[in-house]
N, C-alpha and C positions, 0 to 999 in steps of 0.2 A: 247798183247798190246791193250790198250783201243783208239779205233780209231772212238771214236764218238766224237764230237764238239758240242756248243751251241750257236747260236747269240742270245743275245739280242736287240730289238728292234725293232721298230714299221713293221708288214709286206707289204704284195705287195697291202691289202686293203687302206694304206694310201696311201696318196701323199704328197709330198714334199721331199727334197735333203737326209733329211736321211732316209726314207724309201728305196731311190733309192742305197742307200749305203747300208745299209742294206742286201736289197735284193742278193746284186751286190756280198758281200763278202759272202754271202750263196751260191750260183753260185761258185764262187771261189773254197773253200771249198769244193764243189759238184765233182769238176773237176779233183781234189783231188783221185788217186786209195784207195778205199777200206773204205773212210771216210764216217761214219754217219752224215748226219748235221740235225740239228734242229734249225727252228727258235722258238724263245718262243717271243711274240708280246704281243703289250698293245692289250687291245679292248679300253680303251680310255686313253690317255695318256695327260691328262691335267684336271684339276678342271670344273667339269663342268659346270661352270659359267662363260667361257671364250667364247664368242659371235663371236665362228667360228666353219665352215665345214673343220674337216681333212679328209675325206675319197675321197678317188679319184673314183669318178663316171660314170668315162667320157672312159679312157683307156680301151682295148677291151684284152690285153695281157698282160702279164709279163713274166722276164727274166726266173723265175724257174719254168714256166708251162713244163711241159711234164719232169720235174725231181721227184729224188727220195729226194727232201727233205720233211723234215716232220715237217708240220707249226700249233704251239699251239696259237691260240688268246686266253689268260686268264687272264692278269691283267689290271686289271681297275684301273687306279690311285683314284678314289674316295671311291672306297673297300679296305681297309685295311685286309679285308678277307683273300681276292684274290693274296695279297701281300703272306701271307704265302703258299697258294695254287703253286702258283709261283715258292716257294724255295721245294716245296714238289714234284713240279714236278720235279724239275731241279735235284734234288737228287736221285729220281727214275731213269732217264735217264742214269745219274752217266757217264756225259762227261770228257773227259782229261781236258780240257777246258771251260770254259767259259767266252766270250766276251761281253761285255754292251757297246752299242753306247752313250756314253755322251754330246748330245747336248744340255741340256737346263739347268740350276739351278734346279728350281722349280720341276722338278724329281727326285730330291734327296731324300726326303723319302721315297718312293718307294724301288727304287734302292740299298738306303744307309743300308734299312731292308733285301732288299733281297741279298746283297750282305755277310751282316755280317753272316746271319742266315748259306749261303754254308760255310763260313771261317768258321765258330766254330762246323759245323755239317757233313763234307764232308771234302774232299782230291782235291777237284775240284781246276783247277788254274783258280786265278780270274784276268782277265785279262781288262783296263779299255780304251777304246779306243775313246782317247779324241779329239773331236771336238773344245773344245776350253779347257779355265780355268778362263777365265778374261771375261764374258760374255759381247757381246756388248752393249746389253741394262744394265749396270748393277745396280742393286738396293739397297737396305740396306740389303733385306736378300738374296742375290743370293750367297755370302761368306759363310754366315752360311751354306745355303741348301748344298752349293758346298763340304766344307771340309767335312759334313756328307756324300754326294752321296757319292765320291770315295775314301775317305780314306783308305777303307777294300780293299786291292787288294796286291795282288803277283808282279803284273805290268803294264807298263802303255804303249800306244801306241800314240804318237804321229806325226803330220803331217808336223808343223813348228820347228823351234827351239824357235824362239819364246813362242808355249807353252809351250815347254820344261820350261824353263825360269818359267812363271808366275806358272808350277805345283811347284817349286822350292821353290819361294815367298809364295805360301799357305800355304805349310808345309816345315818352313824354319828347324825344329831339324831333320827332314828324311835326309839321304843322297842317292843324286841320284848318277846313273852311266847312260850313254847314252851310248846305244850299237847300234848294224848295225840290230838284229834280234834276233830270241826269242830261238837261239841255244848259243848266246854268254852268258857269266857270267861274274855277277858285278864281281869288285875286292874283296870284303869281302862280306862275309854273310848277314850281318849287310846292304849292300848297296842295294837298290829298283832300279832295271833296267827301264829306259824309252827307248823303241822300240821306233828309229827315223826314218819313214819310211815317207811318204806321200797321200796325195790323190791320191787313184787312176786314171786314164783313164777310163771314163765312155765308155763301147763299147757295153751297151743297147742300142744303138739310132744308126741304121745304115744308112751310106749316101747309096743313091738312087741313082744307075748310071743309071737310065731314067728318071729322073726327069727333066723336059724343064726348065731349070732356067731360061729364059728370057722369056717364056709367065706367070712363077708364079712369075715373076718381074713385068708383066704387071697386073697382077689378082690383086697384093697387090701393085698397084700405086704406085712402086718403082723405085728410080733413079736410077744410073750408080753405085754409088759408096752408100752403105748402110754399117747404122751403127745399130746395134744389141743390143740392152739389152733385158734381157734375165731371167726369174724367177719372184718369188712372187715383189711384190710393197713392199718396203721396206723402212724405214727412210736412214737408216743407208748405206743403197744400191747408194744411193745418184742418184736417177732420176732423183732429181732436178739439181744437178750438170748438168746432160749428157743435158738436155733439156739448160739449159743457153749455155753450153758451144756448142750445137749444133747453138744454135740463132747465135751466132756468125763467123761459118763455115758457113750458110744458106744467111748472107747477102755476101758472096766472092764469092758462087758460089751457080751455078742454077742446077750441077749434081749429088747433093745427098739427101739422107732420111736418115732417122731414123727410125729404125723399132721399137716399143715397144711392147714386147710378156709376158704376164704373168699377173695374178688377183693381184687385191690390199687384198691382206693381211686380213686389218680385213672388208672387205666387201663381204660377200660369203654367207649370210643367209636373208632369206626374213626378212625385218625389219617392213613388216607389222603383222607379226605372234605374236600371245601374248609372248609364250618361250624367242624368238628374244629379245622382249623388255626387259623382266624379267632380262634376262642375261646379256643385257647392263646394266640397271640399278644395279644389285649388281655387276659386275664387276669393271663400273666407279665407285662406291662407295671404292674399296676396290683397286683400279690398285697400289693407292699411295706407297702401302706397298711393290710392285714389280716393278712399274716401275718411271723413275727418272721422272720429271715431262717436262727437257729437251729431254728426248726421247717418249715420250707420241704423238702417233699415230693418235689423234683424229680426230685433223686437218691437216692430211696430204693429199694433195691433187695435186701432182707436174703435175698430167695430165692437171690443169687449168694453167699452166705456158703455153702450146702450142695454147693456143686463146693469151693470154698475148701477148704471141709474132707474132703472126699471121703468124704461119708457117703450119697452119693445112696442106698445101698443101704436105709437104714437111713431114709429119710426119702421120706413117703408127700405127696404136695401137691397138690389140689382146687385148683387158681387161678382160681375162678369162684363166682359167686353161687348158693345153694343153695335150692333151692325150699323151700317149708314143709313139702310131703309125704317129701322126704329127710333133715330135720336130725336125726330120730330115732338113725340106723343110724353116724353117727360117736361121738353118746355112747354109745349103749349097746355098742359097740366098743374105748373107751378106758377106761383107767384111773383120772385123773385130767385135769383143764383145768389149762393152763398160763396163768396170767396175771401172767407180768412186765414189769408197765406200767411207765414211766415216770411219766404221774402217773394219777391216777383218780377218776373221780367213780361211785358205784354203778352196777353193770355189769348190761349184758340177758345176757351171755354168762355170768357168776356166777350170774344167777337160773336162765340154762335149766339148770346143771346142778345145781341145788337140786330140780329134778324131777325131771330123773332118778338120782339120790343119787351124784353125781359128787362125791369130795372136788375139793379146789382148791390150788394151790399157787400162794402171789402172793407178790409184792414188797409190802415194809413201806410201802408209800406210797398218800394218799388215803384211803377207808374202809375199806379191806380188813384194818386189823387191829380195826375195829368188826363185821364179821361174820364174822369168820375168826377162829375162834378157834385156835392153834396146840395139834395134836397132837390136836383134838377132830373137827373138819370138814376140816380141811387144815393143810397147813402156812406157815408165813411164811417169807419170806428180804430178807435186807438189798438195798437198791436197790445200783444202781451196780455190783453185787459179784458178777462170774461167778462164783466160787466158790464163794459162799455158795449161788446159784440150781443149781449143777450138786447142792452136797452138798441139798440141797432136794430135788431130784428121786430121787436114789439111797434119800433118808431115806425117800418115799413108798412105795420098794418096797421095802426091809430092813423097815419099823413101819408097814404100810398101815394105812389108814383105815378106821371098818366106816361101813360107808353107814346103817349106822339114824342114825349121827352126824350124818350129811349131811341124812336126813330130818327128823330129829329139832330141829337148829339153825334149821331154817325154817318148821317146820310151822306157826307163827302167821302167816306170811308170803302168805298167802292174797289173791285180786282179792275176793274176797265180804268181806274183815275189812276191807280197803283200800278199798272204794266203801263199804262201812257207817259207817267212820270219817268220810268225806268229808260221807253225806250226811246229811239230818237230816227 
């Protein structure tokens, strides 16, 4: 029996939420008796004319150090080389398997080449495990790029039902089946099974049972009752929301904060460097064709909203990338994670605080009222509606949450149930 596995996707050199998945379902897999895993990773996974730092520079360890997987950095999305080197690899390996993490559009040629090349040249199962389908920034060609990445696949891995849904809408003449796990079979031949399964339980980040919570409450000029957002600076992540809708809880009461942890997005490169400049200037030249001009990131700036309001006192802010060995000490610090996105496809910032029994308080939009159960694990609030998100936050602390809830709502949620489901 052939009991070696592939992931694809960016390794433990990057940062950000799918590396950390990535890495997380290699581990899994690892855990696995008698399974080869390999990861096969970009070395750069973006055009390089995009005026940002993905490498994580900062973190001192990772989940698969002291394992036996075996990590290939070789495809450069800007070498179309490299793209077949990729399928040459992947062929020599000659796994039962093979996974692609699908989070962005704009990776689809890539992916869309290396995928077709195993289908027409190998026995390999191509397996596509989708982060989204309906991309949140989405552009004129994120469709095109999208139906190209994963159309070539055996099947498909889903988090929500919701993507379930929008993979449907892509490729409306395919017929899907939604099964429990990748031992069950569609009803006909003829049918493409979608694996409904979910986001993991992120259990890289371990709480610290000596951690002084209340002198690193006083280190980070924390009130009683903290509120947590959590991740890159995002449009769509809706900071701006959490920061109005905070102003408003801030003028009731004198015993909370608001913590803010995590870098803006596209500001992570010296902008006095000539490269820096070069790369903003053809990027902004060119963003049009990828991004809608309502989602266009230029002037996004929601940290000037806390002078706006003049709550600096009251508002604690991390504007930097956080290592792995630090993300512990902000949730086990806070109260609750604030997640009022605009829109949302299942969240790594939702999962990390499912391990450390974080309730959660989001906006009704995307999956968040599929794993949010209102008044159980957290609470919901209407999109669009400061109001509703400020009374949202006040309700957390008048009717708090008991964290068995928070454990309790995810305990099936496991990397060991999630790579079992997968393999066979």
């Amino acid at each position: 029996m052939n009991k070696k596995i592939v992931v694809f996707g960016p390794g433990p050199l990057f940062k950000g939420g799918i590396a950390n998945y990535n890495t997380s379902l290699a581990k899994a897999f690892n855990d696995i008796d008698n399974i080869e895993v390999h990861i096969v990773s970009w070395t750069q996974q973006y055009p390089s004319i995009i005026p940002r730092d993905f490498i994580d520079r900062k973190s001192k360890y990772n989940i698969i150090d002291n394992t036996n997987i075996k990590i290939h950095y070789i495809t450069n999305y800007n070498n179309p080389i490299s793209w077949h080197k990729t399928f040459k690899l992947i062929k020599k390996i000659n796994p039962k398997m093979v996974i692609f993490q699908w989070a962005i559009a704009i990776q689809g040629l890539p992916i869309g080449y290396i995928a077709r090349k195993l289908y027409k040249h190998t026995n390999i199962e191509i397996i596509f495990d989708l982060h989204f389908v309906i991309q949140k920034e989405n552009s004129k060609i994120d469709k095109i790029f999208t139906k190209y990445g994963i159309k070539i696949a055996h099947k498909y891995i889903v988090h929500s039902l919701k993507t379930a849904n929008e993979l449907s809408s892509l490729f409306p003449k395919t017929k899907f089946a939604i099964v429990k796990d990748n031992k069950s079979t569609s009803p006909l031949e003829c049918v493409k099974p979608i694996i409904k399964l979910y986001h993991p339980v992120y259990n890289m980040f371990k709480i610290n049972p000596n951690l002084n919570i209340e002198e690193t409450k006083q280190k980070l000029n924390l009130n009683k009752y903290v509120f947590l957002f959590f991740g890159f600076i995002r449009k769509y992540k809706g900071l701006h929301n959490v920061i109005h809708a905070f102003a408003k809880v801030a003028q009731q009461r004198n015993d909370v904060s608001l913590l803010i942890v995590g870098e803006s997005f596209w500001q992570t490169l010296n902008d006095n460097k000539f490269s820096t400049k070069l790369k903003k200037l053809l990027f902004n030249s060119l963003k049009s064709l990828f991004i809608k001009k309502n989602d266009d990131e230029k002037n996004y700036r929601p940290l000037d909203l806390i002078e706006h309001y003049k709550i600096k006192d009251k508002v604690t802010v991390i504007n930097d990338f956080v290592p792995n060995e630090d993300v512990h000490k902000y949730f086990q610090v806070s109260n609750c994670i604030v997640l009022f996105y605009i829109t949302a496809t299942p969240s790594g910032v939702e999962s990390i605080s499912y391990n450390f029994g974080i309730p959660i308080i989001a906006t009704k939009v995307g999956h968040f009222p599929e794993t949010i159960k209102d008044g159980y694990n957290g609470y919901l609030a209407e999109p669009n509606d400061i109001n509703s998100m400020a009374e949202t936050m006040l309700k957390i602390i008048e009717q708090p949450i008991n964290k068995q809830n928070v454990f309790n709502a995810s305990k099936d949620m496991s990397w060991e149930n999630y790579a079992k489901a997968i393999w066979y």
